[in-house]
C-alpha positions in Angstrom: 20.6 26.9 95.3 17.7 25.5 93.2 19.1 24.7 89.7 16.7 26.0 86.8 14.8 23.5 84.3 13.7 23.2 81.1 11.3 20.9 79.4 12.2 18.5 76.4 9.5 17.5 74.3 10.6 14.2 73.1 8.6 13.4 70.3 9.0 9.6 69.2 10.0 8.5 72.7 8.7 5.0 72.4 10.6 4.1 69.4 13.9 2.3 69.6 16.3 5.5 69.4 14.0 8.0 71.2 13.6 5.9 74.0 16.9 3.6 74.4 19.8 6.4 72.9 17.6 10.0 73.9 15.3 9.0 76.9 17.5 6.2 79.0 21.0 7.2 78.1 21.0 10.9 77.2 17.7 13.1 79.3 17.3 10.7 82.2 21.4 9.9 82.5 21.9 14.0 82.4 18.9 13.9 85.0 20.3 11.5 87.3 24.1 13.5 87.3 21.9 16.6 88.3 21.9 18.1 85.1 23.9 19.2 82.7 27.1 21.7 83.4 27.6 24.6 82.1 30.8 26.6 81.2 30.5 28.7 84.8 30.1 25.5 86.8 26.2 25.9 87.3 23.9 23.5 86.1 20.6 23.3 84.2 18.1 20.6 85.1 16.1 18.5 82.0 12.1 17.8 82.0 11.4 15.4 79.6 7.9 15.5 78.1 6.7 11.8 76.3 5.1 12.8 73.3 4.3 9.6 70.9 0.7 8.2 69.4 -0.1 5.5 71.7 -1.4 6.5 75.1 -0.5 3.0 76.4 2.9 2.7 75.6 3.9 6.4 76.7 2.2 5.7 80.0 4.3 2.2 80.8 7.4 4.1 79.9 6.7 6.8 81.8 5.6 4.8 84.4 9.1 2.8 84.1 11.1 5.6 84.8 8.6 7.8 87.5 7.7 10.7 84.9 5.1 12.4 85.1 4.7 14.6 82.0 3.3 12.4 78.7 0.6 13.2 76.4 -0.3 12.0 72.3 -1.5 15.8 71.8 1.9 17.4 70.2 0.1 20.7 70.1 -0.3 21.2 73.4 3.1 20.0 74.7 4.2 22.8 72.0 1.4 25.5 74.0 3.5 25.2 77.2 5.7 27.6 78.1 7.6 25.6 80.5 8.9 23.7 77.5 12.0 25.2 75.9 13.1 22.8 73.4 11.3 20.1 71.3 13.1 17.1 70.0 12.2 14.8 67.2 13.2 11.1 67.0 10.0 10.0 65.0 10.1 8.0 61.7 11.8 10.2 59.1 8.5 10.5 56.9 6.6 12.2 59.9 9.3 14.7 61.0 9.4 17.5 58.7 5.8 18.7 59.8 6.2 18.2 63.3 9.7 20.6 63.2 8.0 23.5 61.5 5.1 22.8 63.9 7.9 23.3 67.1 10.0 26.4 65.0 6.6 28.3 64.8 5.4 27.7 68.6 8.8 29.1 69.1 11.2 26.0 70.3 14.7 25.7 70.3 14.8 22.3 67.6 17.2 19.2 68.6 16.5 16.7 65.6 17.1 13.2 64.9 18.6 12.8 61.1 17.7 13.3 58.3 15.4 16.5 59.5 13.6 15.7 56.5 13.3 13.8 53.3 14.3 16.0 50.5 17.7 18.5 50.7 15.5 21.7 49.6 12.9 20.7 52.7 15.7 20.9 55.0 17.1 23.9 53.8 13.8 25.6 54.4 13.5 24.8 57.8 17.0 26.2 58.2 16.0 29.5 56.9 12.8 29.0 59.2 14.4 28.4 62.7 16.9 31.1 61.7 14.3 33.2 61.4 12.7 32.3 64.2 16.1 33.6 66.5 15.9 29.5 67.9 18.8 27.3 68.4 18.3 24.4 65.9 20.9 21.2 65.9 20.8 17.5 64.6 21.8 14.4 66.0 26.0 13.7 64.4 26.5 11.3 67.5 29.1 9.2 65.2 31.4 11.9 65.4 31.4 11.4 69.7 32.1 7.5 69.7 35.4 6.4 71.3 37.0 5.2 67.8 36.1 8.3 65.8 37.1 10.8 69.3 40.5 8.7 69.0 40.9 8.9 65.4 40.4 12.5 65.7 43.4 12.8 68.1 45.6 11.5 65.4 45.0 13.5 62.9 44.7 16.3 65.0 48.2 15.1 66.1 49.5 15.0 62.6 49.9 11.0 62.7 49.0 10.1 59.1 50.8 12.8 57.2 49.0 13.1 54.0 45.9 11.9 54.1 45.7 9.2 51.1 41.9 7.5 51.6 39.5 6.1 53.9 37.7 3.0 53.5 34.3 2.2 55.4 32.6 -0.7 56.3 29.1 -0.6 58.3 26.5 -3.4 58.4 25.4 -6.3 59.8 22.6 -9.0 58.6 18.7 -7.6 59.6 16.6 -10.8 59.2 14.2 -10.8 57.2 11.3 -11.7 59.8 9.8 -14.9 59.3 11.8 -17.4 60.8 13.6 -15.0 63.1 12.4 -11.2 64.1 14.1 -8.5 62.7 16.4 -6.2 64.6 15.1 -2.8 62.6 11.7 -1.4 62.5 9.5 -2.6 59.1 9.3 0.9 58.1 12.8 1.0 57.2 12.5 -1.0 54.4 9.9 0.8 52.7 10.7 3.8 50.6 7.0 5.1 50.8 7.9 5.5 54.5 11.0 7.1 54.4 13.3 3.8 54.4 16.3 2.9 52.8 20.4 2.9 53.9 21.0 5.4 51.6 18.6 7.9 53.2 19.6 6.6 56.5 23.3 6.4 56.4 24.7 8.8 53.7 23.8 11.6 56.1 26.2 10.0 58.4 28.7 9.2 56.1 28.4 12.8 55.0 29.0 14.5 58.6 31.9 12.0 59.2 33.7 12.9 56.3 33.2 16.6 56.6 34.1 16.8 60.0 37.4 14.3 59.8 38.7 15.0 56.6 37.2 17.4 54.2 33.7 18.1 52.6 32.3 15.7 49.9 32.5 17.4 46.6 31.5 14.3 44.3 29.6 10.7 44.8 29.6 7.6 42.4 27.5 5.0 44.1 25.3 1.9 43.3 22.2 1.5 45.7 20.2 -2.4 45.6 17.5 -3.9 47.2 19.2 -7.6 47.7 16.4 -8.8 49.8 12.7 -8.1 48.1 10.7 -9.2 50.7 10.6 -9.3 54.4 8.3 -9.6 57.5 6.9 -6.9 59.2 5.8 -6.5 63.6 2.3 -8.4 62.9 4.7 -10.9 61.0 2.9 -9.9 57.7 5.0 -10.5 54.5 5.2 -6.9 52.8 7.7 -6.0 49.6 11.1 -4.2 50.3 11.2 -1.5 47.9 14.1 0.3 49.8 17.4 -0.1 48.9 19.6 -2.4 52.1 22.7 -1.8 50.9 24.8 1.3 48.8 28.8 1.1 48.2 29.7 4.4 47.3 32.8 6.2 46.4 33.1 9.6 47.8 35.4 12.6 46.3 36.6 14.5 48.9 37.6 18.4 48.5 40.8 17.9 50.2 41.8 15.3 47.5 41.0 12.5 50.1 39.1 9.5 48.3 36.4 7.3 50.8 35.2 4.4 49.4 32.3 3.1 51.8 29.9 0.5 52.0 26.7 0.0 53.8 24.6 -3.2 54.2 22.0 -4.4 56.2 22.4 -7.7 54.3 26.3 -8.7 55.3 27.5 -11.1 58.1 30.4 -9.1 60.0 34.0 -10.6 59.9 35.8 -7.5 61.5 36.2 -6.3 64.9 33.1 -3.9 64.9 29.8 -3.2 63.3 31.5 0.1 62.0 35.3 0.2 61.0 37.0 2.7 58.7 40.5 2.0 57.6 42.4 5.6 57.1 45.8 5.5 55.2 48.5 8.3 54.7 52.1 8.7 53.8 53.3 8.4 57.3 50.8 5.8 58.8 48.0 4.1 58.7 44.5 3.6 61.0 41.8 1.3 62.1 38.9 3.0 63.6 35.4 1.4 65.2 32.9 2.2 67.6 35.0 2.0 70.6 38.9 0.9 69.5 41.3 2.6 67.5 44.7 0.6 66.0 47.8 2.0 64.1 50.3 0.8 62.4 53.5 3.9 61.7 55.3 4.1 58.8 58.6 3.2 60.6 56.8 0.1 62.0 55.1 -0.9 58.6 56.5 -4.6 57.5 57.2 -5.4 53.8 55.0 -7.9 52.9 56.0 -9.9 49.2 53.0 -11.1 47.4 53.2 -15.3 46.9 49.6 -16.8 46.1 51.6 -20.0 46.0 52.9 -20.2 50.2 50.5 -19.7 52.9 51.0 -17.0 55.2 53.0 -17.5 57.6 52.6 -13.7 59.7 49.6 -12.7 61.4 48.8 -9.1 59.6 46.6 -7.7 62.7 48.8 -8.3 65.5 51.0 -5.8 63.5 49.1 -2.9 64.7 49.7 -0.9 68.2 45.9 0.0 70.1 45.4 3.6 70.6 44.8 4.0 74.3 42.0 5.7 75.5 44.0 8.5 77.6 40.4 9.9 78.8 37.1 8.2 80.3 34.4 8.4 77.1 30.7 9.1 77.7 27.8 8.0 75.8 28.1 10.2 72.3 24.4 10.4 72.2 24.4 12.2 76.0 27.5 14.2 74.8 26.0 16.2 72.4 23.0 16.7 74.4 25.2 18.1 76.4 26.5 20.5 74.3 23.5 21.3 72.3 21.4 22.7 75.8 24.6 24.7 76.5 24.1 26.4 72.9 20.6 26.9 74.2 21.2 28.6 77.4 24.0 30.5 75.8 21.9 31.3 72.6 25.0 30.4 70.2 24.6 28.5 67.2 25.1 24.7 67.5 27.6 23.5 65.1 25.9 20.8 63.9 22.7 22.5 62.2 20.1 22.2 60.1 22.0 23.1 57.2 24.6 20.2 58.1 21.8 18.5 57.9 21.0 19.4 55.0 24.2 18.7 53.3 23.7 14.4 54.3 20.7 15.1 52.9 22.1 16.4 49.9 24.7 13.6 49.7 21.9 10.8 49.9 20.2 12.6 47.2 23.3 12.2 45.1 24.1 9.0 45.8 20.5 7.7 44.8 20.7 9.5 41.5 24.3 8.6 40.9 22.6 4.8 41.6 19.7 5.6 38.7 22.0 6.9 36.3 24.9 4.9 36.4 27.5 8.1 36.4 29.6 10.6 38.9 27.4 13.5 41.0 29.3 16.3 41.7 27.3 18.2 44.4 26.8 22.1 44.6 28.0 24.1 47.8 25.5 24.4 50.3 
């Protein structure tokens, strides 16, 4: 029984996320299994299309991975019917136009975040691909990694009791480029291009918190540029005038209080790039990328402050590992998953434009709590 197909447009699919996270991991893996399955047990087949602004590049990836379909004209991979659903993973400053360009050629819209620079943008091309009758989703692949999937089991299981607070931590040091190459694009650390951590990761932060533990309702946060000057690809000195770091403290509606903060300017002393510690009133969490540890209220020691005797008790090998209890996929090739399933069943993804919006709305706050020194509550979206 042949298995039907559709063709993905992946615009940006030479950049680091469109081609390492989307091409390698998510549309070629899905090829590879055969597709992706749907809720009957049949399968639909994925047709990437290279879309990008050098003809070289797209080639030798293409090339790389024996794909045939690649072009640098956008409009005309957007003219072919055979294509059903466009994707964006372009740098955030170039994605808003490209989006309406797919919602009005009629394309089901798969986004990386933010879908575009300002909250009131976003929420127009909401309204425009609801319009339209298309499916429209962006990229919340934190919510799919292993540590966040296995947090979510504990809560779901009632673990923590009351929920008390989270605290975040995310960064590592991006070098500034001269005497060693940085690990992020240039672009990223120029606000005139759509750069900055606040832009970038608020509108995670935002979709973690929402979906975990309650919609943001207010943001106090302070946003700095700590290094001014970096190195860009052609190892050209150029000034950082994007913020690399933001700690921010988030209000959440369910009384919940996150404290988070983000750097690109911190050496990591914990267990993974990303860790958020949740407490409550009957235990407490350590959540990453891929590992998970607890530590019950029944099992919780007593520890006496004494700043004058060392300590004699190792504090981490207090906590029990959550165990997996499942095999975990790639998060990024998870939603993608459930996404084209939305598609062929023509049902709302959950995770839509106007979620996007809302981390959109959240960095916004966050840069103008930052300017003004004071609390933003945000409006309901």
């Amino acid at each position: 029984m042949s298995v039907p197909t559709l063709g993905v447009i992946v615009n940006g699919a030479t950049g680091r996320m469109g081609y390492r996270q989307h091409l390698v991991r998510s549309l070629l893996a899905i090829r590879d299994q055969g597709g992706v399955e749907l809720e009957d047990g049949t399968r639909v087949q994925l047709d990437p299309v290279l879309v990008g602004r050098n003809a070289v590049k797209l080639k030798e990836v293409a090339d790389r991975h024996g794909l045939t379909r690649w072009t640098t004209d956008l409009d005309s991979a957007l003219s072919d019917a055979a294509n059903t659903i466009y994707f964006d993973a372009q740098v955030t400053s170039a994605r808003e136009k490209s989006v309406r360009a797919a919602i009005g050629a009629g394309k089901h819209v798969y986004s990386e975040k933010p879908v575009a620079e300002l909250v009131s943008d976003a929420l127009v091309l909401g309204q425009l691909a609801e319009d339209a009758g298309i499916i429209h989703g962006v990229v919340h692949d934190k919510l799919f990694l292993p540590g966040l999937l296995k947090l979510r089991r504990l809560i779901d299981g009632g673990f923590f009791g009351r929920i008390l607070s989270v605290r975040g931590e995310f960064g590592y040091w991006v070098f500034e480029g001269d005497w060693q190459q940085a690990q992020r694009p240039s672009w990223n650390y120029r606000s005139e291009d759509g750069g900055g951590i606040v832009l970038d990761m608020f509108c995670h932060w935002n979709y973690v918190l929402e979906n975990l533990f309650g919609k943001v309702e207010a943001v106090t946060a302070k946003a700095v540029t700590h290094i001014p000057r970096r190195w860009d690809e052609k190892d050209t000195a150029y000034p950082a005038t994007a913020d690399d770091a933001a700690y921010g403290i988030f209000e959440l509606e369910s009384g919940i209080i996150a404290q988070i903060n983000s750097s690109w300017c911190v050496r990591v002393n914990r267990d993974e790039l990303v860790e958020f510690q949740v407490d409550g009133t009957e235990g407490s969490a350590v959540a990453g990328l891929r590992n998970c540890r607890v530590q019950h209220r029944s099992a919780t020691p007593k520890p006496v402050w004494n700043p004058d005797l060392p300590a004699t008790e190792s504090f981490r090998d207090q906590w029990t590992e959550v165990p997996d209890n499942t095999e975990f996929d790639n998060g990024f090739k998870t939603q993608w998953e459930d996404y084209v399933r939305d598609v062929v069943a023509h049902r709302p993804h959950v995770y839509d434009f106007f979620a996007a919006a809302r981390g959109i709305q959240l960095a916004e706050a966050g840069l103008k709590s930052s300017a003004e020194g004071r609390r933003i509550a945000l409006d309901p979206l």
